[in-house]
ZANUTOR-874736 format. One record per atom (N, C-alpha, C): residue number from 0; residue in three letters; atom name; y, x, z. Coordinates in steps of 0.02 Angstrom, whole numbers. Each point is the difference from the previous one (the first is absolute). Layout:
BEGIN
<seq->NUM, type->Ala, atom->CA, v->Y, u->X, w->Z>
...
This chain:
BEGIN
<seq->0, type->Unk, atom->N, v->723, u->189, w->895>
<seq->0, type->Unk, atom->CA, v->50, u->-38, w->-35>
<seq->0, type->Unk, atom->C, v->65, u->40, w->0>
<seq->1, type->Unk, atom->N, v->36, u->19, w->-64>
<seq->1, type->Unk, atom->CA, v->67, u->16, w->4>
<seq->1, type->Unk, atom->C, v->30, u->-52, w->-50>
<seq->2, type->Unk, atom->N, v->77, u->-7, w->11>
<seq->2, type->Unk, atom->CA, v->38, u->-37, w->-46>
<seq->2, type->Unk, atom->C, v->55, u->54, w->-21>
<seq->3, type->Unk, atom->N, v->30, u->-15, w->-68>
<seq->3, type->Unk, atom->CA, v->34, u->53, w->-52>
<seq->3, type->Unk, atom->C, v->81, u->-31, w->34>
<seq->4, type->Unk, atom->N, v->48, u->22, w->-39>
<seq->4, type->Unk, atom->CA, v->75, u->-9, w->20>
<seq->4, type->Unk, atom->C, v->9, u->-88, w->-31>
<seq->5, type->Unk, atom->N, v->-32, u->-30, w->-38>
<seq->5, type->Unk, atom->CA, v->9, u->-58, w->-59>
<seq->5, type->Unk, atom->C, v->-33, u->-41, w->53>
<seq->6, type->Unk, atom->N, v->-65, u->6, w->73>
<seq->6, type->Unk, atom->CA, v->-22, u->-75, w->3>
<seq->6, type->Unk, atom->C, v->-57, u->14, w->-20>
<seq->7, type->Unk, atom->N, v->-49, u->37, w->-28>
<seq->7, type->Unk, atom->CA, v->-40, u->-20, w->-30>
<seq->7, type->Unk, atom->C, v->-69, u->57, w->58>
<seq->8, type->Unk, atom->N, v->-56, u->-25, w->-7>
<seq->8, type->Unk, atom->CA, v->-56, u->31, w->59>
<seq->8, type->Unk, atom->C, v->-38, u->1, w->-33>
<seq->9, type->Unk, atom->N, v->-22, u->58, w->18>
<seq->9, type->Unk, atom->CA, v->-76, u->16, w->-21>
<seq->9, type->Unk, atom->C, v->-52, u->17, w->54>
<seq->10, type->Unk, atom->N, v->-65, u->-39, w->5>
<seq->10, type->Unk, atom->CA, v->-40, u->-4, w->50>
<seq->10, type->Unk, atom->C, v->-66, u->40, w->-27>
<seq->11, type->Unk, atom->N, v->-27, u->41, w->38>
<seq->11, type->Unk, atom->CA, v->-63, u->33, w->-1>
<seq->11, type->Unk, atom->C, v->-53, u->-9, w->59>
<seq->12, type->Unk, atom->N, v->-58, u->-4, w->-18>
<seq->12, type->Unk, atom->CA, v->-39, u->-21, w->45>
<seq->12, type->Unk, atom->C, v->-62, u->-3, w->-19>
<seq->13, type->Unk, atom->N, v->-39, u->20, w->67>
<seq->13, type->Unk, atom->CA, v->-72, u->27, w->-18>
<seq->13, type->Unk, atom->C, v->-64, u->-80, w->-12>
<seq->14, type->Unk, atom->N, v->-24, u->0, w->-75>
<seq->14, type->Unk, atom->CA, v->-54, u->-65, w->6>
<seq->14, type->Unk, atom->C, v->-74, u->38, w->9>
<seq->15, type->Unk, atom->N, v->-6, u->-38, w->31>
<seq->15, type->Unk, atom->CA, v->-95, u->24, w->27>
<seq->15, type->Unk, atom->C, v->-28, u->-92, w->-46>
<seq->16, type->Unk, atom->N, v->-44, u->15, w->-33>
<seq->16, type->Unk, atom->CA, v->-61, u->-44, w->-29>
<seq->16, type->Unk, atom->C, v->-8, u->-40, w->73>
<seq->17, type->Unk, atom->N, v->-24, u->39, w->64>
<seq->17, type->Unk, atom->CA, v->-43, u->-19, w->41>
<seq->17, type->Unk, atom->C, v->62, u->-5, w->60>
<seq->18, type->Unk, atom->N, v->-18, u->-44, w->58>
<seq->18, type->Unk, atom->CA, v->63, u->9, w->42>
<seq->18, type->Unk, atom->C, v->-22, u->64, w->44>
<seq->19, type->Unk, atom->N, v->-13, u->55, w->-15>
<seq->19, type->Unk, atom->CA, v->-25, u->56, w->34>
<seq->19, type->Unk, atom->C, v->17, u->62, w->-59>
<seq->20, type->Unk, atom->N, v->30, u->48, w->32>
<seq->20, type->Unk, atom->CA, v->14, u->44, w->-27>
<seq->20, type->Unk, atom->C, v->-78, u->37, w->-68>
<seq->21, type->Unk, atom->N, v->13, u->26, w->-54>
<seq->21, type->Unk, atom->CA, v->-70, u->4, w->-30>
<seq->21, type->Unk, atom->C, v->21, u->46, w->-69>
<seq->22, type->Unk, atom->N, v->9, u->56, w->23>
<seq->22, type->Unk, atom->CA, v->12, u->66, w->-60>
<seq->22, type->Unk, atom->C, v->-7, u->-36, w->-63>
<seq->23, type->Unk, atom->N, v->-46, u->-5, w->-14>
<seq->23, type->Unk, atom->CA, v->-31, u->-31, w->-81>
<seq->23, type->Unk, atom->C, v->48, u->-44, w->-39>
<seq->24, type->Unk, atom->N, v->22, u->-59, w->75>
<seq->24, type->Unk, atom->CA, v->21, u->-38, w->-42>
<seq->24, type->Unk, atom->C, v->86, u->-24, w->16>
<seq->25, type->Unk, atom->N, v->24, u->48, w->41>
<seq->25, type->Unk, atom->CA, v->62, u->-6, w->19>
<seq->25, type->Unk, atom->C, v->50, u->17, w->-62>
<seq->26, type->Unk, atom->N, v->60, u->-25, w->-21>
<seq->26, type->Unk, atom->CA, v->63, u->38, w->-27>
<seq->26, type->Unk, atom->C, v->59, u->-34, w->22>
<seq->27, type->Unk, atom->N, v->35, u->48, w->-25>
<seq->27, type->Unk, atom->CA, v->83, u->-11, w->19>
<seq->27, type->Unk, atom->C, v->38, u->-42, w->-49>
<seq->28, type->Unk, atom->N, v->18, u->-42, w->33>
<seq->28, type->Unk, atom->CA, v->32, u->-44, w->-55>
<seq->28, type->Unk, atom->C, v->82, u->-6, w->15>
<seq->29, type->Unk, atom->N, v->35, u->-6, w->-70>
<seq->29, type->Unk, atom->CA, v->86, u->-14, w->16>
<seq->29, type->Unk, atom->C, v->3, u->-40, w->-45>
<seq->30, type->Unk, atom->N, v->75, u->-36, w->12>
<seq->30, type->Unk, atom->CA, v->5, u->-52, w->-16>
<seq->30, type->Unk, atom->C, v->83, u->-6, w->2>
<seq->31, type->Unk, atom->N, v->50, u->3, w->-70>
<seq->31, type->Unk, atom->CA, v->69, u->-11, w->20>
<seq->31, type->Unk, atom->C, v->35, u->-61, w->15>
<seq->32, type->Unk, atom->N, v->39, u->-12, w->35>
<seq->32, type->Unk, atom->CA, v->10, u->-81, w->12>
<seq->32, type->Unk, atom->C, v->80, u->1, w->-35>
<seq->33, type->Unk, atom->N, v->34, u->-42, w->-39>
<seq->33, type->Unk, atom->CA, v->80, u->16, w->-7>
<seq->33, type->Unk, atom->C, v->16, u->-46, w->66>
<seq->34, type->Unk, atom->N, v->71, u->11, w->-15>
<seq->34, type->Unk, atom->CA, v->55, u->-8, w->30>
<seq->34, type->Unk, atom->C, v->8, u->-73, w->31>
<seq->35, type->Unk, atom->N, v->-43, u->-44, w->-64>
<seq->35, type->Unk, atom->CA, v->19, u->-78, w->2>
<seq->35, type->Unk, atom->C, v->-66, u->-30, w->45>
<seq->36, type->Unk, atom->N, v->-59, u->65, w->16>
<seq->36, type->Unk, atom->CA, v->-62, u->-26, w->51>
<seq->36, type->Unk, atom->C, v->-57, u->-14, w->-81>
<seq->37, type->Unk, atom->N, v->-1, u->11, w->-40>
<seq->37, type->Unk, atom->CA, v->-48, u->17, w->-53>
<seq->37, type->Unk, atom->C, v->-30, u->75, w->-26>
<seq->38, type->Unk, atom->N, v->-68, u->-25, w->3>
<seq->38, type->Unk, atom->CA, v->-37, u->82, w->-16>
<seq->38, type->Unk, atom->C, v->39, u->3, w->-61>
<seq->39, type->Unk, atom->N, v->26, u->72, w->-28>
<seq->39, type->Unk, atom->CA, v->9, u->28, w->-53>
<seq->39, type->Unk, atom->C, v->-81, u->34, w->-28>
<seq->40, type->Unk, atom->N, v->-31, u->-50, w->-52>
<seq->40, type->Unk, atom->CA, v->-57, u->25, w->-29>
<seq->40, type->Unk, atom->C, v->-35, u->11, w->62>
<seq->41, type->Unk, atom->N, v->-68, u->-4, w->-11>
<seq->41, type->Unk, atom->CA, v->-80, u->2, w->24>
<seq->41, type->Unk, atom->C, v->-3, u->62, w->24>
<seq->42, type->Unk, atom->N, v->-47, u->-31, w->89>
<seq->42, type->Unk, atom->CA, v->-2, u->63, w->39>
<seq->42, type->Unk, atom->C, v->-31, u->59, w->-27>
<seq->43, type->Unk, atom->N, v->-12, u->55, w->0>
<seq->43, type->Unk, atom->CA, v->-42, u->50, w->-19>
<seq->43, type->Unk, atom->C, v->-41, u->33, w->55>
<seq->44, type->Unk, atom->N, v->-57, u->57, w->-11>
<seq->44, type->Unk, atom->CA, v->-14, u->36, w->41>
<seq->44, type->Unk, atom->C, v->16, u->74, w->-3>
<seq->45, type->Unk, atom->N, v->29, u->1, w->55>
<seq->45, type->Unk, atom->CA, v->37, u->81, w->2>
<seq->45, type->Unk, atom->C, v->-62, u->50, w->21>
<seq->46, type->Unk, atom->N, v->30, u->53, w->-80>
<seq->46, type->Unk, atom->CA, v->-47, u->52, w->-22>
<seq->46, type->Unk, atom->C, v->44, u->73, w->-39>
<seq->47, type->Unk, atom->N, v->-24, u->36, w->-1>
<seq->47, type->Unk, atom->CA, v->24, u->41, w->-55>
<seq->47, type->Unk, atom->C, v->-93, u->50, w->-10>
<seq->48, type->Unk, atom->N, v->55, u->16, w->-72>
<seq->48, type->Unk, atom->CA, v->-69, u->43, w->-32>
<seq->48, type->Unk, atom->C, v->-25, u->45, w->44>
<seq->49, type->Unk, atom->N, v->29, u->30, w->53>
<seq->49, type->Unk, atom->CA, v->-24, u->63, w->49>
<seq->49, type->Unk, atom->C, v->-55, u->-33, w->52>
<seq->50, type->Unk, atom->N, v->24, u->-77, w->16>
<seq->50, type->Unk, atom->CA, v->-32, u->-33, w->68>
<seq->50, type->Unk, atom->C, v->-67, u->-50, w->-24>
<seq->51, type->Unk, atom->N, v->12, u->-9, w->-72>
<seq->51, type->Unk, atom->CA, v->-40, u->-14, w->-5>
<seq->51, type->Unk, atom->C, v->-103, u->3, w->7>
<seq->52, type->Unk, atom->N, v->16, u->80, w->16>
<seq->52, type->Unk, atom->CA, v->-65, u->37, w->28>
<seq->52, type->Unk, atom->C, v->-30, u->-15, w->58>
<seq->53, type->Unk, atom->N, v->66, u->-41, w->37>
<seq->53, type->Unk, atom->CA, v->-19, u->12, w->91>
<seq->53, type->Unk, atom->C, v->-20, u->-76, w->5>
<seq->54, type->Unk, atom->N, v->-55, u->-8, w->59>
<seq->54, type->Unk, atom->CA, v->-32, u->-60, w->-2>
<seq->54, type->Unk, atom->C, v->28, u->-74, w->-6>
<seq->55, type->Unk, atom->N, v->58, u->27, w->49>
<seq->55, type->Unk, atom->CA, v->58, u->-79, w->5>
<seq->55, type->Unk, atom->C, v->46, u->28, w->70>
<seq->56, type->Unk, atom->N, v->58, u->-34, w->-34>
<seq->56, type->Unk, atom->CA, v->74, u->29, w->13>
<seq->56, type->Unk, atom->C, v->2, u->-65, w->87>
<seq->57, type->Unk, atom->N, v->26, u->42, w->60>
<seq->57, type->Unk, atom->CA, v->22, u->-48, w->44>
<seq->57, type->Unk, atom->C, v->65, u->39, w->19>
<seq->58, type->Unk, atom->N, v->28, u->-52, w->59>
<seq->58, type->Unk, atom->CA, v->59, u->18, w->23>
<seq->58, type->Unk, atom->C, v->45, u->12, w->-60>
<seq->59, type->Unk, atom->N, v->28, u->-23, w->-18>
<seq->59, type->Unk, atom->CA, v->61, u->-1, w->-51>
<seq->59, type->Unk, atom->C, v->71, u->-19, w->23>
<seq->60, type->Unk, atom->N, v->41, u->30, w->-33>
<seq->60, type->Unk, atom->CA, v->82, u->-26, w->6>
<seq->60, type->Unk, atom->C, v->26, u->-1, w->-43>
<seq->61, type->Unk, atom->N, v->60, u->-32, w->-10>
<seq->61, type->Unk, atom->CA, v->53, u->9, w->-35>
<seq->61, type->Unk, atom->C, v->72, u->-6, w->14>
<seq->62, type->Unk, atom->N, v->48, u->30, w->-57>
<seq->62, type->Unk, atom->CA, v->48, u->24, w->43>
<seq->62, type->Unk, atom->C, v->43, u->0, w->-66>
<seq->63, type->Unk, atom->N, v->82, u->-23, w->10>
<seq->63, type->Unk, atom->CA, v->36, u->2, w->-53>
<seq->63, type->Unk, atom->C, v->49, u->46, w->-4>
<seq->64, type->Unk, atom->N, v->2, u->41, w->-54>
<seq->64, type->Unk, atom->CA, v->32, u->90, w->-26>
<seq->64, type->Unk, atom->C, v->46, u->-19, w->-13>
<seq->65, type->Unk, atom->N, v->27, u->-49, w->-25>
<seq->65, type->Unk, atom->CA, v->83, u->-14, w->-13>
<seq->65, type->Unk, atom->C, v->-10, u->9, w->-68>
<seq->66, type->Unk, atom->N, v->-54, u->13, w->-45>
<seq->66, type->Unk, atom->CA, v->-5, u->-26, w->-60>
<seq->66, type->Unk, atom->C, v->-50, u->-15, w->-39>
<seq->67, type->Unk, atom->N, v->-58, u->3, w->52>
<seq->67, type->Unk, atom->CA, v->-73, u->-21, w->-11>
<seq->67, type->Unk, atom->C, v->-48, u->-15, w->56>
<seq->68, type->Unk, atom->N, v->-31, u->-15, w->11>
<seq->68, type->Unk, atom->CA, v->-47, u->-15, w->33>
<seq->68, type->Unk, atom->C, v->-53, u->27, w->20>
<seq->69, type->Unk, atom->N, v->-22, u->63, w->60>
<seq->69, type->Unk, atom->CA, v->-48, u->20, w->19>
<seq->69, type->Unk, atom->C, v->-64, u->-4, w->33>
<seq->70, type->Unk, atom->N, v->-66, u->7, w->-28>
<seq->70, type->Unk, atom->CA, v->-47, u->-42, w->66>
<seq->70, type->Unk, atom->C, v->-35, u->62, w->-1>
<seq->71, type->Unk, atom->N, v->-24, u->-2, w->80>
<seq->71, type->Unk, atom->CA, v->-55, u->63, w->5>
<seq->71, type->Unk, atom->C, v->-56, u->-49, w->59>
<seq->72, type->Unk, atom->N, v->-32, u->35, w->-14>
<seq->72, type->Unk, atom->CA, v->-75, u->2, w->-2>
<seq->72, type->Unk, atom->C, v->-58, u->66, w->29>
<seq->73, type->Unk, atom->N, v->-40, u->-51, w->46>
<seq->73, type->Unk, atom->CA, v->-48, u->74, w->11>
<seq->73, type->Unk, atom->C, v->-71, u->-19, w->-17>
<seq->74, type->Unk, atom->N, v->-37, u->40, w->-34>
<seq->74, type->Unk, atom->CA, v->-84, u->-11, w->-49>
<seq->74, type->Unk, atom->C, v->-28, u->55, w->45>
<seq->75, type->Unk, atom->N, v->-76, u->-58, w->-6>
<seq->75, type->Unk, atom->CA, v->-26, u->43, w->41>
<seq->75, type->Unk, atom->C, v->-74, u->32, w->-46>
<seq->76, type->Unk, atom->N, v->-40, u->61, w->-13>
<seq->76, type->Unk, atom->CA, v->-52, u->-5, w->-43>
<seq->76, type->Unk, atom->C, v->-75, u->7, w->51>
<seq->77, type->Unk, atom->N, v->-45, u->-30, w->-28>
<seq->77, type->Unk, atom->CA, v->-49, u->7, w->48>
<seq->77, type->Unk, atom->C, v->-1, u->5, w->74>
<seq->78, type->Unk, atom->N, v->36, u->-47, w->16>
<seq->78, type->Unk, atom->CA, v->-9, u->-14, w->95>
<seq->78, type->Unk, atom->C, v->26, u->84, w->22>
<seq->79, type->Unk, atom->N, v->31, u->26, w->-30>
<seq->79, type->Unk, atom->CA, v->0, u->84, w->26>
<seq->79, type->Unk, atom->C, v->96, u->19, w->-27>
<seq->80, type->Unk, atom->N, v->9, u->8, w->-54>
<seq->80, type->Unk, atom->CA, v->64, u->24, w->-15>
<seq->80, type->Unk, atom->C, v->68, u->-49, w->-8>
<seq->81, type->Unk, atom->N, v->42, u->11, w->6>
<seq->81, type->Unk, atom->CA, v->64, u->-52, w->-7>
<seq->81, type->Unk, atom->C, v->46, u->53, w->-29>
<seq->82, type->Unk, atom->N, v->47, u->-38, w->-38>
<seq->82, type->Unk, atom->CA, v->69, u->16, w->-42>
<seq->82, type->Unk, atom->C, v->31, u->-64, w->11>
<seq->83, type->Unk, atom->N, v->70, u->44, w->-5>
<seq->83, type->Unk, atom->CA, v->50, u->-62, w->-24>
<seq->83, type->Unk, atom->C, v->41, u->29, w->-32>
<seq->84, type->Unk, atom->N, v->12, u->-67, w->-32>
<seq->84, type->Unk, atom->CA, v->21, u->-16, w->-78>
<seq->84, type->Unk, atom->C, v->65, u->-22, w->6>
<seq->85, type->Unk, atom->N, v->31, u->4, w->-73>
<seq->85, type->Unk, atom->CA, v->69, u->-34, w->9>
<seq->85, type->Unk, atom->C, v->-1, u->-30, w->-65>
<seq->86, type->Unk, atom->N, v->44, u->-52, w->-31>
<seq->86, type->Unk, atom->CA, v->25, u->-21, w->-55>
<seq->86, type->Unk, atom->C, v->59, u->-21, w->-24>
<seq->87, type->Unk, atom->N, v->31, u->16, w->-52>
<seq->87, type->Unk, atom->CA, v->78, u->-53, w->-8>
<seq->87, type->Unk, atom->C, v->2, u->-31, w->-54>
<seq->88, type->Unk, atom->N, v->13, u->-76, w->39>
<seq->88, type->Unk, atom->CA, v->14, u->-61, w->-60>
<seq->88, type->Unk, atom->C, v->56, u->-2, w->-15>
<seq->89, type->Unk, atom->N, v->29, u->-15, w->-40>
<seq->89, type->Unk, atom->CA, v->83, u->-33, w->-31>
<seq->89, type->Unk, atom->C, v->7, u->-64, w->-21>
């Protein structure tokens, strides 16, 4: 969870299908909240075209740049390799 200079938070956080961690079916989800305690528009699942390859994204953060919004992320492929990722929302 970070909040911007205005009040407003954005929450990221890992959903598992199953209450047990499960490659297949895990993603990262965010979600902006404003200022007044209302989502701004429908959560999404945090992705980009690069991560999209890797099985499913855990451990995530986010963090506010002073004029956008950063989340990173680490993917893991086949029980064997990991990257992490970054993205910026506005």
């Amino acid at each position: 969870m970070a909040s911007d200079d205005t009040g407003r938070i954005f929450l990221v956080w890992l959903r598992s299908a199953n209450f047990r961690p499960n490659f297949a079916t895990d993603d990262l989800r965010a979600l902006l909240i404003g200022a007044n305690g209302s989502p701004v528009g429908p959560q999404f699942r945090v992705q980009s075209r690069v991560s999209s390859d890797w099985d499913a994204p855990f451990y995530g953060s986010v963090a506010w740049a002073g004029d956008s919004w950063l989340i990173t992320w680490v993917g893991q492929y086949i029980d064997e390799d990991s990257a992490i990722f970054v993205r910026r929302f506005r």
